[in-house]
C-alpha positions in Angstrom: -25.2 -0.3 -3.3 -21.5 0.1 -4.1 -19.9 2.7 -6.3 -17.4 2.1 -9.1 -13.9 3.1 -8.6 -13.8 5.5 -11.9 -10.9 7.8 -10.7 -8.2 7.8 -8.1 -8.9 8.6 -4.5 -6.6 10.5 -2.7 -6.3 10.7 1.3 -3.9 11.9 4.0 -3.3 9.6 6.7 -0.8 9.8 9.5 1.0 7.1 10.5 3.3 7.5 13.7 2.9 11.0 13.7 4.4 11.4 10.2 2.2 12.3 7.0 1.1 9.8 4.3 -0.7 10.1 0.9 -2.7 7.1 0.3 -3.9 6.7 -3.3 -7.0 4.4 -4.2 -7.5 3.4 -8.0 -8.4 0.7 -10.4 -5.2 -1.3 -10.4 -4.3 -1.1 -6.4 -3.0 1.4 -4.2 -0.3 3.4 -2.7 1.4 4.8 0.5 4.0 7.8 -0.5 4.8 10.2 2.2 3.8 13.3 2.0 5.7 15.1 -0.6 7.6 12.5 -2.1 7.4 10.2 -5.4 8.1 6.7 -4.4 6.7 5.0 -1.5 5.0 1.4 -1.6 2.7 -0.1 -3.8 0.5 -3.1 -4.2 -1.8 -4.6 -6.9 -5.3 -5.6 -6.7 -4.6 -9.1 -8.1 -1.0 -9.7 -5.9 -3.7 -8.7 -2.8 -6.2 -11.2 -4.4 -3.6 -13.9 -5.3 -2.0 -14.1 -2.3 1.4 -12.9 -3.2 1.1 -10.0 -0.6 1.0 -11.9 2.0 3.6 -13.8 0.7 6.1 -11.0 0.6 4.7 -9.9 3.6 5.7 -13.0 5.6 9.1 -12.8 3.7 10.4 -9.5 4.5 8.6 -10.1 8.2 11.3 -13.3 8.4 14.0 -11.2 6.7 13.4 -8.8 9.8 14.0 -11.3 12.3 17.2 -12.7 11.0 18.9 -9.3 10.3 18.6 -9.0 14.9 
């Protein structure tokens, strides 16, 4: 049995030897590094949708042609 997602879940992660806050909640999530405001974020229904891996595979080709 699942639980329901009533409240935001907040974990420390570390990516590449540098600190992340990762926060869980009812409309999506988010990656901020540790002690700062903006970071990325991404919807539930953009993840659902597709659009995610949409922008994804755009800013993955945008990548390659900036080489």
């Amino acid at each position: 049995m699942t639980t329901k997602l009533e409240g935001p879940l907040r974990r420390e992660i570390d990516v590449q030897d540098q600190a992340y806050t990762l926060t869980i909640d009812g409309d999506g999530l988010r990656l901020v590094p540790k002690g700062r405001r903006k970071g990325l974020e991404l919807q539930w229904k953009a993840l659902v949708s597709g659009d995610a891996a949409l922008a994804a595979a755009l800013q993955g080709s945008l990548e390659t042609l900036r080489r």
